[in-house]
C-alpha positions, 0 to 999 in steps of 0.5 A: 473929515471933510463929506468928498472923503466918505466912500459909500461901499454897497455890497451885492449879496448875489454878485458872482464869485470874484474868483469863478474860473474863466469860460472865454477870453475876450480874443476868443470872442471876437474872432469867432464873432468876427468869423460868424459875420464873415460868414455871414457877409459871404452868404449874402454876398454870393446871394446878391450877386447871384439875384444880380449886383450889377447896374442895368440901364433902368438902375441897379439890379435887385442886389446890388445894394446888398451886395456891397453891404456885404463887402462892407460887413465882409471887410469889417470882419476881416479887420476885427479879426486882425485885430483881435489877433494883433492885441495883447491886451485881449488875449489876457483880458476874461470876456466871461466867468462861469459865475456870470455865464450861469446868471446869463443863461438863467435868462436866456435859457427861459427866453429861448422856451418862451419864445418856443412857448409862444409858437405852441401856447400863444403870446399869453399864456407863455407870457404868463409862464415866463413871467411868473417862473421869473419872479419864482426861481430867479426873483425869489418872489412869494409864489402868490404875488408872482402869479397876481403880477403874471396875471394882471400884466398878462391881462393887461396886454391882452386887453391892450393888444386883443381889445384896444388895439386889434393886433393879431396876436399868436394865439394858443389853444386857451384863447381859442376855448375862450373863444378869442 
């Protein structure tokens, strides 16, 4: 047996289940993506056009560029959706499982509240909290180490950003007790 006859197969013990129901096809999700851009071309179409899509004798008016990047977009939209529709192929074809749904909100969920998080508790602490309740619940990460990674990464930034650099940064109430 020759070595291009050796397959190496590598298991992925947190891999979703093969067998996970269908949450939506991928036809699905191209039309509502498709509309949601439609509708968004529409929006700034009618805005631009609004503000002046014309060309006056100094040059154009101020939507006058946008506006045809919306007629741009608005027609890409349109094909999308006549081709989601026309497909066969995709109206079969899973866009995503339950089991993959569930792993992209456990990051996404988290995301969302951090950047709520940061509004609130500042750039820092909310890092920290992300960052450590990651390596926690999703990682599966010692506690300690979570929290050593959190606080050296979170000092790390701040150091970078707040001394080095001077960048304002979103500030919570820690760092106006500290006195930053």
């Amino acid at each position: 047996m020759s070595n291009t006859d050796i397959e190496i197969v590598v298991e992925d013990p947190t891999a979703p289940e093969a067998d996970s129901p269908e949450m939506a096809s991928v036809r699905v999700v191209d039309v509502v993506v498709s509309l949601l851009l439609l509708a968004l071309a529409l929006t700034l179409g009618f805005d631009n056009w609004r503000t002046g899509a014309g060309w006056e004798s100094t040059g154009p008016q101020p939507g006058y560029f946008p506006f045809y990047l919306s007629i741009i977009l608005g027609g890409a939209s349109l094909y999308g959706l006549v081709a989601a529709f026309l497909s066969r192929r995709e109206a079969s074809e899973s866009f995503v499982t339950q089991a993959q749904l569930r792993r992209v909100l456990a990051v996404f969920v988290p995301t969302v509240l951090f950047c709520l998080a940061t509004q609130f508790l500042g750039l820092y602490v909310a890092s920290f909290l992300l960052i450590s309740c990651f390596m926690c619940l999703v990682g599966k990460i010692a506690w300690w180490k979570s929290l050593l990674t959190a606080f050296v990464f979170t000092a790390a930034m701040f150091v970078t950003f707040d001394i080095a650099f001077d960048v304002i940064m979103p500030k919570g109430p820690l760092e106006a007790a500290l006195g930053r």
